[in-house]
N, C-alpha and C positions, 0 to 999 in steps of 0.2 A: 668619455661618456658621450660625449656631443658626436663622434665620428661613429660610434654605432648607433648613436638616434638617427644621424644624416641617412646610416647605411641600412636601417630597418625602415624608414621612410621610404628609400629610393625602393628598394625588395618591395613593399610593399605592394606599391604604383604598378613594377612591372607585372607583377602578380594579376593585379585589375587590368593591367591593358590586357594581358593573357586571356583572360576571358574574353573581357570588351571582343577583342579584334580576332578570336581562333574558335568560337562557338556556336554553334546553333541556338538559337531562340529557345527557353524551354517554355513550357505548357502556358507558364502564366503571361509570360513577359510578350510571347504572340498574343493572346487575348490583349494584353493591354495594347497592343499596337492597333485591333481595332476601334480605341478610342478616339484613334485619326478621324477613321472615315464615318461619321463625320465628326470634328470639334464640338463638341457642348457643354453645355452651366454644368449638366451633372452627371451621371452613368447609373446603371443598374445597383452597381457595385460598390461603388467608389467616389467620391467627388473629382472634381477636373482635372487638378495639379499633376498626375501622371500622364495625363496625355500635352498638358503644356512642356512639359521636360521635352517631349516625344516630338513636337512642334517644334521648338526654339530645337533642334541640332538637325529636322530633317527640312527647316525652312534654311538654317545655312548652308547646307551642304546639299542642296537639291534632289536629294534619294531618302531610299526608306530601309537602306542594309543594315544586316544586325548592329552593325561596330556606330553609324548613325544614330542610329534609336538608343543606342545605351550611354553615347557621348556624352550629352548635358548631367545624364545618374556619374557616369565618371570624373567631370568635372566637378562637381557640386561634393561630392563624396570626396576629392582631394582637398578640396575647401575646408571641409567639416574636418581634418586630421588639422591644417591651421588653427583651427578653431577652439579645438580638443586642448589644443599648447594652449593659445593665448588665456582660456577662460583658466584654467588649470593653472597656469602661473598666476595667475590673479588671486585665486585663492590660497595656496601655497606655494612652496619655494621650487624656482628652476628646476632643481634638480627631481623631485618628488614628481611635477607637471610632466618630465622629457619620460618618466618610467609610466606616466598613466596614458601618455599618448601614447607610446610603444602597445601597453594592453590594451585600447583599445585597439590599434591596427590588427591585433593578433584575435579578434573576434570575425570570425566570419560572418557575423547578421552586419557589421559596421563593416567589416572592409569587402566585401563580395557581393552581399546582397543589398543592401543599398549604395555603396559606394560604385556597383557595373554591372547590377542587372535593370531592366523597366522592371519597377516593382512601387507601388504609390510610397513603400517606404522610405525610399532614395530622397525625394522631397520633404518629405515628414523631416527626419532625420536632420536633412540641411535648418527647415526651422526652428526646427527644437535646439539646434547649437547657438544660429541669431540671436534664441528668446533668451537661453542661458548666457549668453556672452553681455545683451543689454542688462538682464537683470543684475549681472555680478557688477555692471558701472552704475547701477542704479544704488545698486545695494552699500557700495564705498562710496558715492557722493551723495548719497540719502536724497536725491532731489531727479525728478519725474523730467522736468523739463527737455534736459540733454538728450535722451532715451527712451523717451516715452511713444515715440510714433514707432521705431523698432522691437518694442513689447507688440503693439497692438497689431502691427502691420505681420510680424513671425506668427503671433496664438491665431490671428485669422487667416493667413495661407498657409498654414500648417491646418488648420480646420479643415481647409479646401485638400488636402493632401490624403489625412486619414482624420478619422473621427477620436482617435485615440488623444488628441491632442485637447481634449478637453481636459482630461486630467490635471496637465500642466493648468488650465485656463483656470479651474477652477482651486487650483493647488497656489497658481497667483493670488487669488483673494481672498484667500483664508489666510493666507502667509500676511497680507496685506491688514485684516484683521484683527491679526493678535498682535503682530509689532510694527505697522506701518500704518496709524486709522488717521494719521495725518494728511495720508495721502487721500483720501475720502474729502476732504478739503478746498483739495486742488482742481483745476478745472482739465488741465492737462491729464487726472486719471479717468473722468468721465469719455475724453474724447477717445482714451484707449476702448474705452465700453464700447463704444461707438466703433469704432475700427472693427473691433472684435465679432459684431453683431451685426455688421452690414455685410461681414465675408458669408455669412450664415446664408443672408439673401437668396444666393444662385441654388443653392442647397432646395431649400426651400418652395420656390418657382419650381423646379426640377419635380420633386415631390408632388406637389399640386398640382400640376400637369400630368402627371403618369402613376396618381392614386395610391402617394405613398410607397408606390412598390419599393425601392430601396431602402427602406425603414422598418416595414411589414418584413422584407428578406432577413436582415441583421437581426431583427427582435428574435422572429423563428429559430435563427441561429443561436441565442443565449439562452433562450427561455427555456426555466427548469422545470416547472409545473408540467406534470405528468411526465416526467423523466426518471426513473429510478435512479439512484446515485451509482456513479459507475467507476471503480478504482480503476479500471483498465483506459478510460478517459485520461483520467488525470493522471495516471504513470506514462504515459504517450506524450502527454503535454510536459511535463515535467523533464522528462528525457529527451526533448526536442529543442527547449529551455536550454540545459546542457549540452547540447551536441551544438548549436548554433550558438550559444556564449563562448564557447570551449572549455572543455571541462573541467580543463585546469584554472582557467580564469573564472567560469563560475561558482566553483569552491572557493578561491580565493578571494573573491569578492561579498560572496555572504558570510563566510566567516569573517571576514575584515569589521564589518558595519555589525552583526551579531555581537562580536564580542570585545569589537576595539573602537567601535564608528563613539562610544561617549567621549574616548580618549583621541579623536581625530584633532588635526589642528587647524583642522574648517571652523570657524564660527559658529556659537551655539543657534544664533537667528538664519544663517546660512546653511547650515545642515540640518537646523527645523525643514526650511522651501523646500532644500535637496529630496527628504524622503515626503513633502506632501506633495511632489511632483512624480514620485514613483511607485512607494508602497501601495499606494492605494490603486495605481494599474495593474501591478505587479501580482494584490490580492486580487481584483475581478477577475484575471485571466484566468489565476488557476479555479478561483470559487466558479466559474465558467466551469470548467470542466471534469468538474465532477460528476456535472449532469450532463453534458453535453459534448461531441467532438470537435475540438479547438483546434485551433495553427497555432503554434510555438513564438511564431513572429510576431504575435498578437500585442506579448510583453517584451518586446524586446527594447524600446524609447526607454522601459524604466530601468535597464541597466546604466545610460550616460549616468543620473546624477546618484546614483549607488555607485556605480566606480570612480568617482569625482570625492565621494562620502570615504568609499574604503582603501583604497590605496593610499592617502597620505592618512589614515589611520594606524596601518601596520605596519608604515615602513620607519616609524622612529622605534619602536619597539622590537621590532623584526627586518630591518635594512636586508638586511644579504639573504634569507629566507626567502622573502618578497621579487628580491631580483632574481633568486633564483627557480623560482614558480613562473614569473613573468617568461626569463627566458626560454622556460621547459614550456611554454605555452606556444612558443612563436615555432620549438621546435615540431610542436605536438601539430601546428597547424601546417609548415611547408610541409610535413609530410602528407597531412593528408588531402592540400592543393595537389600537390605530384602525382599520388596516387590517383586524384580524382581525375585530375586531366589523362593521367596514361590511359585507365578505365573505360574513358569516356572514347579514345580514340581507336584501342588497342584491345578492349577487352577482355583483358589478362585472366581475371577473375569474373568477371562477368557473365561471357559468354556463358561458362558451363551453368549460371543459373538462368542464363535465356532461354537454351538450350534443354533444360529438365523438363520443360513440358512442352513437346512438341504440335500437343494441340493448338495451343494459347502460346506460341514463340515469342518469348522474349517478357512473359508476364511476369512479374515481380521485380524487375533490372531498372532501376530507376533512371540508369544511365541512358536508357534508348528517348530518352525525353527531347535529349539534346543533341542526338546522334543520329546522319543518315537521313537527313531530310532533303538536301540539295542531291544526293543519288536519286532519291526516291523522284524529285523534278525532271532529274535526265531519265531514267528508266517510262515516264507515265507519260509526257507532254505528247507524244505522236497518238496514242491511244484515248487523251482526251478531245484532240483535234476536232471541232467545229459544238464543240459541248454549248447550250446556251446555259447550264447551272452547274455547278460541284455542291454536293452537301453529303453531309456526316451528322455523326449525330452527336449533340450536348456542345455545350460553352468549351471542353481542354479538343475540341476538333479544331481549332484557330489554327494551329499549326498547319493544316493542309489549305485553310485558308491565305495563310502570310504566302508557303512557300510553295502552293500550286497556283492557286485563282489568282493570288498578286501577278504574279509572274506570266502567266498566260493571261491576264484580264480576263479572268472569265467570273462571271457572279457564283457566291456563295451563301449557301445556308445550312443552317444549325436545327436540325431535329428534336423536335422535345418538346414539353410545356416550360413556359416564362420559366419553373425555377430550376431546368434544367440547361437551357441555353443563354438564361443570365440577359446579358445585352445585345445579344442576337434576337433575341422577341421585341425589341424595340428598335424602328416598329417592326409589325410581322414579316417573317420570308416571305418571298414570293410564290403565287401557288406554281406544286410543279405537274398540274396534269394540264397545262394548255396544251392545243393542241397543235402537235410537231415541233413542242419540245422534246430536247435532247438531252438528259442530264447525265452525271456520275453520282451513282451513291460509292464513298469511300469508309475502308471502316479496315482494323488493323488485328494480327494476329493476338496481343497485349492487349489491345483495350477494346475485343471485339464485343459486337454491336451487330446484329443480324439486320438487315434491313428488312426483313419480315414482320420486326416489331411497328413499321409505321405501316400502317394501312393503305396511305395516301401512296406510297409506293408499290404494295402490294398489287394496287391495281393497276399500276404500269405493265410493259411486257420488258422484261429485259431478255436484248439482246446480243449482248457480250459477256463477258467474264474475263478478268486479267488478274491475276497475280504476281507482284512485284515482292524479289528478296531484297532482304537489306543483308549486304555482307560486309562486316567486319571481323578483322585477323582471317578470312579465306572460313569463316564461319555464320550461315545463316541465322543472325540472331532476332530478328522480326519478319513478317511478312505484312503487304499491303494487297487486302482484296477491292477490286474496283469493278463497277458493276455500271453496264450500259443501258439507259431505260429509255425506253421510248413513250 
């Protein structure tokens, strides 16, 4: 047993370095790399803690290449599989801890997406293990003092990471409430309050400066009032749910807690915290999306302490069942790492859906996210030559920002109003009709974008026109149209 945990551990790792070091940036993880330029308290989007990941590996290693920027999510994401063992032995036995660390590695939102993409989740994730690992020593030596600055120090850089992390915050003191009001006592739990509410601060400050705008964005985003209710919402979110737990481990994990989590050998006070650390995210996401179009990743924090709840549930009752879904899961997932990587390179399948509509190349192939962006640098860089601006249009145009403007230094900007360029409106682009300016408007077969739609360019003249293919397997699967204005 120990030599196929060593040996799904090690698969694991190579798995993520595979990524880390053989990918292109996709949509999001380029947007979050302009959280660099510049460093600050807070983002449009986001709070800081994804762009400190993005600092602390591109201040060691002196660059800014994809395998840099995703180093520290890589790192920290190996941590969290230590972590996954240690808290897991703590509350059950060796052997039950070495099968829930395996399922988790066999989740792609834990082992891919925050374990080796830039995604704020990468850091969320690593807190949320700290905060679980100090509470299970809190929670066996019943006393604050030991632990108590790694409660409050994890719930508030996890705050700065994702906002999700209130859950957990507030799911601590209620937990605290019903079987811990001795702790209300102690002076060690107030200074946690304190920790807790001064990470809040930078948040805050950010806010007040730039009028709420990243609060006003999120609210928009939930808010059901005047939204019809929408099944096609919530079976997208549901099925996203799934496909990013793996589906084999997210059946086996809700049935586990459904209909065996009474009979687990967690702790009755212990698998109380477990589910007021996760039910109740795990319900706003989807009660979200019944009115509203949600990300899947939204609920993903609340599977740790449900797979923590279900796996030593079902496995005295169903040992060899258990292992053998676990297994069918890890098999369910190499296959379709392999697949994704071949796709991504080779287009086996792909192509022919890039290829169906050859007005729009390449629209619907999620794979071109990730693919053919360092071609598209060696094919455009002579034709941007002496450009004073590059701009596209909306916040997922980053991409041409990381891997053109970086690359030639030449300045960019994002077209749209604040909620379509996100934190590119902060603060505003630079105007582009000075005069004998040079710019490129760029904009792609898949996610076109006329530049007729902005006015401000309209009354430019443009004086070039270039089309750049992207070919992959000797098949033009997207195009890039670039446009000269004067």
């Amino acid at each position: 047993m120990r030599s196929f945990f060593w040996a799904i551990t090690i698969f694991s790792v190579a798995m993520r370095l595979t990524l880390v070091l053989f990918t292109d940036l996709g949509v999001d993880e380029a947007y979050y790399w302009t959280y660099l330029h510049p460093v600050s308290i807070s983002y449009f989007d986001h709070p800081l803690m994804v762009a400190i990941w993005q600092w602390i590996s591109s201040t060691i290693f002196q660059c800014e290449t994809e395998w840099v920027l995703r180093w520290t999510f890589f790192m920290t994401g190996t941590v969290n599989v230590l972590l996954c063992y240690q808290v897991s032995s703590r509350i059950t036995d060796p052997n039950s801890a070495r099968w829930i660390t395996i399922a988790y590695q066999a989740s792609p939102y834990f082992s891919l997406l925050t374990g080796a993409m830039v995604l704020p989740d990468g850091p969320l994730i690593f807190f949320i293990w700290i905060f679980l690992y100090a509470f299970v020593l809190i929670y066996q030596t019943d006393q604050l003092k030991n632990s108590f600055f790694l409660i409050g120090l994890s719930l508030g850089l996890g705050f700065l990471s994702k906002y999700q992390m209130v859950f957990f915050t507030l799911g601590f003191f209620v937990y605290s409430l019903i079987y811990k009001r001795i702790w209300w006592t102690q002076c060690t739990f107030y200074l946690n309050a304190l920790i807790i509410v001064a990470s809040l601060v930078p948040v805050i400050i950010w806010n007040l400066d730039h009028e709420f705008v990243q609060w006003s964005f999120h609210s928009r985003r939930v808010n059901p009032v005047g939204h019809p209710l929408s099944m096609e919402f919530f079976g997208r979110e549901l099925a996203g749910e799934v496909f990013y737990q793996n589906p084999i481990l997210y059946g086996l994990i809700l049935y586990a807690v459904l209909f065996h989590g009474a009979k687990s050998v967690v702790r009755r006070p212990l698998k109380i915290a477990l589910l007021l650390f996760s039910i109740p995210l795990y319900i706003t996401g989807l009660g979200f999306s019944l009115f509203n179009p949600t990300l899947p990743h939204w609920t993903g924090p609340a599977f740790i302490p449900l797979l923590l709840i279900g796996i030593p549930a079902v496995f005295k009752p169903h040992e060899k069942v258990a292992i053998g879904l676990i297994t069918t899961s890890w098999i369910l997932f190499i296959s379709f790492f392999c697949l994704a990587i071949t796709e991504l390179n080779l287009g086996l399948f792909s192509n022919r859906l890039a290829l169906k509509n050859p007005k729009y190349l390449g629209k619907g192939d999620i794979t071109q996210d990730m693919f053919g962006w360092e071609q598209l640098h060696a094919k455009s860089k002579d034709f941007m030559k002496d450009a004073l601006l590059i701009c596209s249009s909306k916040w997922w145009s980053a991409q041409y920002d990381y891997y053109l403007s970086r690359q030639e230094n030449i300045p960019f900007a994002a077209l749209g109003s604040l909620s379509d360029v996100h934190q590119y409106g902060i603060p505003p682009p630079p105007a582009l009709t000075l005069p004998g300016t040079k710019l490129v408007y760029i904009t792609s077969s898949n996610h076109y974008v006329p530049y007729s739609q902005y006015a401000n360019l309209e009354s430019l003249h443009c004086a070039d026109t270039l089309i750049i293919p992207i070919i992959r397997s000797k098949d033009t699967v997207r195009q890039h149209y670039l446009y000269i204005f004067q």
